[in-house]
C-alpha positions in Angstrom: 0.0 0.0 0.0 1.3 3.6 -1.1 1.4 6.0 2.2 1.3 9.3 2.4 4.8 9.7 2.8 5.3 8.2 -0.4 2.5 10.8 -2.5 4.3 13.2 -1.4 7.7 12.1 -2.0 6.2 11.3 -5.4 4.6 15.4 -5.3 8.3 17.0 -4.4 10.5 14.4 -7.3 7.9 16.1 -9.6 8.2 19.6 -8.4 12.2 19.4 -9.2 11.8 18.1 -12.6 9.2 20.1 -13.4 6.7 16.8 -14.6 2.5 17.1 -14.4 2.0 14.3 -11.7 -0.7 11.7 -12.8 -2.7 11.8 -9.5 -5.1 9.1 -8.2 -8.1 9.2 -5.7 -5.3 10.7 -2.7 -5.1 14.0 -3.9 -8.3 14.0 -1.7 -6.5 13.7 1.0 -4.3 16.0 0.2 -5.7 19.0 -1.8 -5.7 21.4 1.2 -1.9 21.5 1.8 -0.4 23.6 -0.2 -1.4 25.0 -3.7 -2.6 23.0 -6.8 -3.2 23.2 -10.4 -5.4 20.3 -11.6 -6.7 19.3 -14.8 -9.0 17.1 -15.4 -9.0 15.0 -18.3 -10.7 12.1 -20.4 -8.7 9.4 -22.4 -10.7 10.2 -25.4 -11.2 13.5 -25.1 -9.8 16.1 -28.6 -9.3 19.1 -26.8 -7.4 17.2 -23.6 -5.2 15.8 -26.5 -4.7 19.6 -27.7 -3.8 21.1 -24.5 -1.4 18.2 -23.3 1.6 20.2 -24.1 0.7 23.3 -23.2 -0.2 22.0 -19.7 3.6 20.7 -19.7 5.0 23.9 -20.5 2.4 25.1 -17.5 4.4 22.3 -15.4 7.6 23.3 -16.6 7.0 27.1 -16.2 6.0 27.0 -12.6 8.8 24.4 -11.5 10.5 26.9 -9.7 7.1 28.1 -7.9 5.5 26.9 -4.7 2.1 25.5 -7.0 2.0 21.8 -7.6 1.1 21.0 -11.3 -1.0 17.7 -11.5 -3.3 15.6 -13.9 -6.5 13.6 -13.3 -7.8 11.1 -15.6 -12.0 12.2 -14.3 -13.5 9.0 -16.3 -11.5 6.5 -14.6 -11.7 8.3 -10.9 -15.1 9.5 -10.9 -16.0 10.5 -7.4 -12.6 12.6 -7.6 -14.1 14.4 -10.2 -17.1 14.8 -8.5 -15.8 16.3 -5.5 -14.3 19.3 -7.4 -17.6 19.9 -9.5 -16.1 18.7 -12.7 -19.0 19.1 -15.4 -16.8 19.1 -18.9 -13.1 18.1 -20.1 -10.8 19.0 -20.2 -11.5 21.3 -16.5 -8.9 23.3 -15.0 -8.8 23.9 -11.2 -6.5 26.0 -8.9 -7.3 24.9 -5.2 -5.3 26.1 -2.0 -7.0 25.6 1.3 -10.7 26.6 0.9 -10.0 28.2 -2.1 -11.0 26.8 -5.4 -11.1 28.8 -8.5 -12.3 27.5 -12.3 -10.0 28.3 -15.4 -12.2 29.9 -17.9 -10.0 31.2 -20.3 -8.1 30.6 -23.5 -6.1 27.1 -23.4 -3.0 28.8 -23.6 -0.1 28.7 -21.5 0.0 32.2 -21.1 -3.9 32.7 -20.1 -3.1 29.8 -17.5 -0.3 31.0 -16.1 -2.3 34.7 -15.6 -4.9 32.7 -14.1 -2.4 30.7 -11.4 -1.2 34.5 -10.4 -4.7 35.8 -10.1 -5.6 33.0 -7.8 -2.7 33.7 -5.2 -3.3 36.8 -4.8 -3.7 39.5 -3.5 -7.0 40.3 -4.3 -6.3 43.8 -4.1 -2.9 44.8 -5.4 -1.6 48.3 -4.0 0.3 50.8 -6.4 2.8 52.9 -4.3 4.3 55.0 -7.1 3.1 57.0 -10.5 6.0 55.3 -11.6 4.5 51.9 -10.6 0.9 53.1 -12.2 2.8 53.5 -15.4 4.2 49.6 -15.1 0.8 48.3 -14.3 -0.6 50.2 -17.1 1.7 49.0 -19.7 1.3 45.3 -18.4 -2.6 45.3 -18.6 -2.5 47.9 -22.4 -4.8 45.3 -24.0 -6.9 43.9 -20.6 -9.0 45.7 -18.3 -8.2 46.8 -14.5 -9.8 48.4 -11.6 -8.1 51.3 -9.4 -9.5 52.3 -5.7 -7.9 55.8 -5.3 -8.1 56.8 -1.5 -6.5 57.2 1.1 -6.2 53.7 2.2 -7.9 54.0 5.3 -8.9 49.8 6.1 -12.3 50.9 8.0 -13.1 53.3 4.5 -17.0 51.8 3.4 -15.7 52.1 -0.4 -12.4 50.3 0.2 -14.1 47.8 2.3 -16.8 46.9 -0.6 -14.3 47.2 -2.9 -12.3 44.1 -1.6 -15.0 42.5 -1.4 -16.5 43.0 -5.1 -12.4 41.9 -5.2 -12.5 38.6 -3.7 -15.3 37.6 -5.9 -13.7 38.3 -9.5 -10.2 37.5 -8.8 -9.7 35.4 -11.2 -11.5 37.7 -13.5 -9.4 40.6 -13.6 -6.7 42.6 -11.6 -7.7 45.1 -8.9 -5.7 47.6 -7.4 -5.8 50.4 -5.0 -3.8 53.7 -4.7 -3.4 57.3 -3.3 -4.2 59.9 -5.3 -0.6 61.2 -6.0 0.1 58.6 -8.4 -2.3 59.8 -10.9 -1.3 62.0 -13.9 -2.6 65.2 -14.0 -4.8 64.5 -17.2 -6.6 62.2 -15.4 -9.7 64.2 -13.8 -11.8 62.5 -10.8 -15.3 63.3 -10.5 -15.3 62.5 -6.2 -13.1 60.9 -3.8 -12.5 58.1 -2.6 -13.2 56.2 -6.3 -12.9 53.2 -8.1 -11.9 53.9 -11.9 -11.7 51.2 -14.6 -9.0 51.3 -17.2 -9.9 49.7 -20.8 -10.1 50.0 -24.6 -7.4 53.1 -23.8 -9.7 55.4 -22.2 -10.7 55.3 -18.3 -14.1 55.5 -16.9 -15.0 56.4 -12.9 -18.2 54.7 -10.9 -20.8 56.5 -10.6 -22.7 55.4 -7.3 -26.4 56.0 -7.0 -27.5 58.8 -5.0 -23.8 59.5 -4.2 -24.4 56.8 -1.8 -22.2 54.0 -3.0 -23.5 50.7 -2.4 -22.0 46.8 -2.6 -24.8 46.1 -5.2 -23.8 48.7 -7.4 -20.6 48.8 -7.1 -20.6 45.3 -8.3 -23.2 45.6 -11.0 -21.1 48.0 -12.3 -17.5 46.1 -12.2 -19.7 43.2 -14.0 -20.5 45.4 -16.6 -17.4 46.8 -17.2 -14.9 43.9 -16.8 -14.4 43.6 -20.4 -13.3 45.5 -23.5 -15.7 47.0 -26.1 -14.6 44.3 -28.5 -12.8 41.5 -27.0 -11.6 38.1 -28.6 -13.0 35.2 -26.1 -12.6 31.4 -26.0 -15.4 29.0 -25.9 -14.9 27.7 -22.5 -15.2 31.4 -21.6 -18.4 32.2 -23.0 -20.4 31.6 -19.8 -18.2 33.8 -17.6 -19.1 36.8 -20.5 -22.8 35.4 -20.2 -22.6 36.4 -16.5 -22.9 40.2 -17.9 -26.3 39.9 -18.3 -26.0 41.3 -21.6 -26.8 40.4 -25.3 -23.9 38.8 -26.9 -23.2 40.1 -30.4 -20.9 37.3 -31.2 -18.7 36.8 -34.1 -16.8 33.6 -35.3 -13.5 34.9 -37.3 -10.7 32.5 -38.5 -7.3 34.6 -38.7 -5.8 31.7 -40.8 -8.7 32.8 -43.8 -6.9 34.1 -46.4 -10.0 33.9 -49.0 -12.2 35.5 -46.7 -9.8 38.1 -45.3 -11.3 40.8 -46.4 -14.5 39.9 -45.2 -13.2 39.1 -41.9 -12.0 42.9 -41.7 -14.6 44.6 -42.9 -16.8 42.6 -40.1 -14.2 43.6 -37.6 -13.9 47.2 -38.9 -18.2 47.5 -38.7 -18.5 46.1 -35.1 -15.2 47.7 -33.8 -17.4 51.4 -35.1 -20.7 50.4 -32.9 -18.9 49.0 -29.5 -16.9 51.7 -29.1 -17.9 54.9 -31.3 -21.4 54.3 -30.5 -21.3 53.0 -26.9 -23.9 55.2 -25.9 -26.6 53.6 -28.0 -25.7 50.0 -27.3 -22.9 49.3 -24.3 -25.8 49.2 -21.6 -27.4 46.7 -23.4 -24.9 44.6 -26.2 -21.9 43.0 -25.6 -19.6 42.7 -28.9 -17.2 39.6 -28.8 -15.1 37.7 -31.2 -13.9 33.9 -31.8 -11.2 32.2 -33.3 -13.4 29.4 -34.5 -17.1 28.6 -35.0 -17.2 25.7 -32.3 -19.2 27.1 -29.5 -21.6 29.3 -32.0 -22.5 26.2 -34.0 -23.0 24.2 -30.3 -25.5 27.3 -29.6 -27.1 26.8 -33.2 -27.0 22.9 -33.3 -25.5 23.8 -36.5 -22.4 23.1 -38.8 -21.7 26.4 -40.0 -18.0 27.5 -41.0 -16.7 31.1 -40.0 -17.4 33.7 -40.5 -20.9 33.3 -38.9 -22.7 36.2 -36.7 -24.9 35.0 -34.2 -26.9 37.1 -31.3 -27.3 35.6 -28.6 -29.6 36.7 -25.4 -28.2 34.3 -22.4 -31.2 34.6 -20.1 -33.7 33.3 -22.6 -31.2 31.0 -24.6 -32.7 32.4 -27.7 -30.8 33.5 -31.1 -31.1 35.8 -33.5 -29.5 35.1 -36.8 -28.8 39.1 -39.2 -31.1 38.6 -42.4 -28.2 39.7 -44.0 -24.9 38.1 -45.5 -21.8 38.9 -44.0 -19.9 40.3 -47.1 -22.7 43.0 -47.0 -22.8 43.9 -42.9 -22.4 47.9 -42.9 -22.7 50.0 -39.5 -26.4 51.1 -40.6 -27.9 47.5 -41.4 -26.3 46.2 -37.9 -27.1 49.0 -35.6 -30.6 48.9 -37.3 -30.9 45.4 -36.6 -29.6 45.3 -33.1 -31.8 48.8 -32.3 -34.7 46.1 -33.6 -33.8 43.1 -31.3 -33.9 45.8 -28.2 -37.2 46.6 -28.9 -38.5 42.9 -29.1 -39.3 43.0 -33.2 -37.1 40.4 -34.8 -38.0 36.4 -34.8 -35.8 34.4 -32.2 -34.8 30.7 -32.7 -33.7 28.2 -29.8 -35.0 28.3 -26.3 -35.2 25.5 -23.9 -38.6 23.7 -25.2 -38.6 20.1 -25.3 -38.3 20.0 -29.1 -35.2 21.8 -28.5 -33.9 19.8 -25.7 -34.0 16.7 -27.7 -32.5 18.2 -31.1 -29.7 19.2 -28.1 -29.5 15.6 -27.5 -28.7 14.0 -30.8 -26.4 17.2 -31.7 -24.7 16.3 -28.4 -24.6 12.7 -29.2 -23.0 13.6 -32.5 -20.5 15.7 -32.1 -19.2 13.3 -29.4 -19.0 10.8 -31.7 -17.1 12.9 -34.2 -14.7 14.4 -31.5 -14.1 10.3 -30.6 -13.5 9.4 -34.3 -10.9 12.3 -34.5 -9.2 11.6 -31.8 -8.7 7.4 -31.6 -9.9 5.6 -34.3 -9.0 2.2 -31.9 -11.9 4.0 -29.4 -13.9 4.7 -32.1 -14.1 1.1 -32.8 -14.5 -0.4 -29.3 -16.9 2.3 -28.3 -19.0 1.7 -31.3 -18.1 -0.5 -33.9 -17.4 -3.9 -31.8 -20.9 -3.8 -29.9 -22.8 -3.0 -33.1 -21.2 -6.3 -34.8 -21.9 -8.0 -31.3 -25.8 -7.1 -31.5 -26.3 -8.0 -35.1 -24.7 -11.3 -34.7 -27.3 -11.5 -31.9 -29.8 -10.5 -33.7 -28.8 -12.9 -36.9 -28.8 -15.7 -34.7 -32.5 -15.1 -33.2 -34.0 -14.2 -36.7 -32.3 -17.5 -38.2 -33.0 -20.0 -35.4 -35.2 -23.0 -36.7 -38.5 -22.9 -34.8 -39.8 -25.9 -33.3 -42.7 -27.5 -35.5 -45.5 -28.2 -33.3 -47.5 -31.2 -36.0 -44.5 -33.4 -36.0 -44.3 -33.2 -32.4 -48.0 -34.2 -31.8 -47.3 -37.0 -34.2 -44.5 -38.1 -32.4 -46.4 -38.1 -29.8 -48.8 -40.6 -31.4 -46.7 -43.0 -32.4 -46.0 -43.7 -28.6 -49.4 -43.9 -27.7 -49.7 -46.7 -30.7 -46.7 -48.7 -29.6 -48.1 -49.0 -25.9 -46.8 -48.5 -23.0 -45.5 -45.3 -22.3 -42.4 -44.9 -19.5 -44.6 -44.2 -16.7 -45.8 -47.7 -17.1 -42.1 -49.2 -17.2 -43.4 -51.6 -14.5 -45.5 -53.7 -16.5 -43.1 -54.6 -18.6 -42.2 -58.1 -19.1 -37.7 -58.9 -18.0 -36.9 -59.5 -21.3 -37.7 -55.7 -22.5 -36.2 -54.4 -19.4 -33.1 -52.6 -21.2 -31.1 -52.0 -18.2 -31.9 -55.3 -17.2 -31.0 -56.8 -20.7 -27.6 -54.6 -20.2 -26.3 -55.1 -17.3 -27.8 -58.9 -16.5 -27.6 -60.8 -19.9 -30.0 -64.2 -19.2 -28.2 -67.4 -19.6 -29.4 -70.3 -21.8 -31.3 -73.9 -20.5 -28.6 -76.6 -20.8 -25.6 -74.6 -21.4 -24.9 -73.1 -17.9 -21.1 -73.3 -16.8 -19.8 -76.2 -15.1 -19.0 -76.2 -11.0 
C-alpha cells in the first residue's frame, strides 16, 4: 500500500523536474496542503489531447514556484471528479486551502499562467508610485483593470466593498488600490475616494447611485465593465461573459482565412465602429465579442456552420437571433438597425429550452461526441461503437435465423408412442426380457448350457 509519505515524495520528485504528476483518488486527502493546479481530463477527449503540451510547459514554467502541477484522468476516478464539481473536459482547477477557482479562459499557457497568479493573490494589489501606475498600465494595455484611489484607510466603506467585489472576480481581472498622488494630472476625478476602470485606452469612474455607494452597485457596475468593447473570447469562456447579463453580439473569425480576409475585416472594422464609437446607443445593453473558431456558436445553433458566422445571442432566454443579412454585406447602418430592432423585441428568435429543442440538443450532443471520438482514436472509435454493433447483429442474426420448433411433428410423435403401448410411466409392467437395463447389465443365460461347477 502507497502511504502518504510516499504521495508526497512522489509530489516534491515532480516539483524538481518540473513533470505534471498523474494523481489518483489521494489528492483527496491531500488537496488542502499547499497550492494546486489540476486538470481534469478524459482518455478520449480532442481538446485534452490539444492542450497536453501546453499544460507541460504550464508544469515546466511553474517548477521553480511553490504550485504543484498535476493531472487527473476524471472517467476513470469518478468520485474525484465529482468532489471538485467537474461538469466538462478538459477542466482546469487552482485549489489552495478553501479556495477553489475555475480556469475559464483561452487554453494557452500564457492565459493559464495569468490565471495561477490571479488566484494567489492578493485580491487587491496596492500601487505605491506614479512610476508603478505606469508599469501596471503597460502590463494590462490590451486587458482591463480596476483602481480604488483613496487614502487607504482599512475601516473606509468604499475600500471595504471594494475588496469585497475583489474577492469575488479575482480570477477575473486585476484590482488595485492607490493614493491619489500617483495619478497623472490628465486624469480628472469626479469624487473621492473612487474606483476607476481602465480599458479600450480610455478610463471611466463609478458612478454610485445617489452619491451613496452601495456593494450592489458597485458590483453591478464592475460586472459590466470587466471587459473590453470588443474583445476576442474562448469558448470555454463564453459563460463567464454570459454572466454580464447582456446580449452577446458574437462573431466567429478565423485569422488563418486568407480567402475571406477581407471579409473578416470589414466585419471587424463594422462592429469595432458600434462598441466603441457608438457605446452610448448600445454598451448598456450589447456585448460585442469575437472567436477564433465557429465551435461554440454552431454548439449554440445545433448547427455546422464554417466562420465567418454572426450570431446574437440573449443568455437569459437561450434564444438566437440570426442578421437577415450576409456577412460580405454587414455595414454600420444594417447592424445598428438590426440590433436597435432586437432591443425593442421586433425580430424572430430561434432556440429556447422547449422540449423540441432539448431533444434536437441531444442528438447534436450525441454527435458531435462521436465525431470528437473518431478524430481523436480511431481504436476508441471502434471499441466504443463499432465492436458492440457487430456484437448485437450477430445477436440478432442468430434469433431471426433459429429454426423454430414444428409443433405437427411433435403431436405425431407423440402418437406414435401412444400406438406402440406402454409409455415410461408404465415401465413396471413390462415383461424382464424388455427391461433394457436389465438386458444390459444382466444378460440371461441359456437352459442346458450353464457353466460347469
Amino acid at each position: 500500500m502507497k502511504t502518504p509519505a510516499y504521495f508526497c515524495l512522489l509530489v516534491q520528485i515532480g516539483k524538481i523536474v518540473g513533470q505534471v504528476l498523474e494523481l489518483d483518488e489521494r489528492i483527496l486527502d491531500h488537496r488542502k496542503n499547499g497550492k494546486w493546479l489540476l486538470e481534469f481530463y478524459a482518455p478520449w477527449c480532442g481538446h485534452c489531447k490539444k492542450l497536453e503540451p501546453i499544460y507541460h510547459q504550464v508544469g515546466a514554467a511553474l517548477r521553480s514556484s511553490d504550485v504543484k502541477v498535476g493531472k487527473i484522468d476524471a472517467t476513470r476516478y469518478t468520485h474525484v471528479a465529482s468532489e471538485f464539481d467537474v461538469r466538462g473536459y478538459p477542466t482546469i482547477k487552482y485549489s489552495e486551502g478553501e479556495k477553489m477557482y475555475t480556469f475559464r479562459g483561452e487554453r494557452s499557457k500564457e492565459d493559464i499562467l495569468e490565471f495561477v497568479n490571479k488566484a494567489q493573490g492578493p485580491a487587491v494589489r496596492k500601487i505605491a508610485s506614479i512610476g508603478k501606475y505606469y508599469n501596471v498600465k503597460s502590463d494590462h494595455s490590451d486587458q482591463v483593470f480596476f483602481l480604488y484611489i483613496g487614502d487607504e484607510d482599512p475601516h473606509d466603506d468604499l475600500l471595504v466593498k471594494y475588496s469585497e467585489v475583489a474577492d469575488k472576480f479575482i480570477v477575473q481581472m486585476y484590482f488595485y488600490s492607490g493614493k491619489k498622488n500617483i495619478l497623472p494630472k490628465d486624469i480628472k476625478l469626479k469624487s473621492y475616494p473612487t474606483v476607476l476602470v481602465f480599458k479600450d485606452s480610455e478610463y471611466f469612474e463609478y458612478e454610485a447611485p445617489d452619491g451613496i455607494p452601495t456593494k450592489s452597485s458597485l458590483e453591478f457596475w464592475v460586472n459590466t465593465e470587466r471587459y473590453q468593447a470588443f474583445p476576442k473570447v474562448a469558448g470555454g469562456n463564453i459563460n463567464d461573459v454570459a454572466e454580464m447579463g447582456k446580449i452577446l453580439v458574437m462573431v466567429a473569425i478565423d485569422e488563418n482565412d486568407k480567402e475571406n480576409e477581407k471579409v473578416n475585416s470589414r466585419i471587424k472594422d463594422v462592429i469595432t465602429i458600434l462598441a466603441k464609437h457608438q457605446k452610448d446607443k448600445f454598451h448598456s445593453r450589447f456585448q460585442f465579442l469575437w472567436m477564433p473558431d465557429a465551435e461554440t456558436i454552431n454548439s449554440i445553433m445545433l448547427s455546422f456552420a464554417a466562420a465567418p458566422v454572426m450570431l446574437i445571442l440573449d443568455p437569459e432566454t437561450h434564444y438566437f437571433y440570426m442578421p437577415p443579412f450576409k456577412l460580405e454585406n454587414i455595414t454600420t447602418e444594417n447592424l445598428a438597425a438590426y440590433l436597435e430592432s432586437i432591443k425593442h423585441g421586433k425580430e424572430d428568435a430561434y432556440g429556447g429550452t422547449g422540449f423540441f429543442m432539448r431533444v434536437k440538443r441531444l442528438f447534436y450532443d450525441l454527435l458531435v461526441m462521436v465525431v470528437s471520438v473518431w478524430q481523436s482514436s480511431r481504436w476508441l472509435f471502434l471499441l466504443m461503437f463499432c465492436l458492440p454493433t457487430v456484437v448485437i447483429s450477430i445477436v440478432c442474426y442468430s434469433l431471426c435465423c433459429m429454426e423454430p420448433i414444428d409443433d405437427e411433428n411433435a403431436d405425431e410423435f407423440d402418437e406414435d408412442e401412444d400406438e406402440d403401448g406402454y409409455l415410461l410411466e408404465n415401465r413396471d409392467d413390462l415383461p424382464p426380457a424388455y427391461d433394457e437395463q436389465a438386458s444390459i447389465e444382466t444378460p440371461q443365460a441359456v437352459k442346458g448350457h450353464e457353466k460347469a461347477e
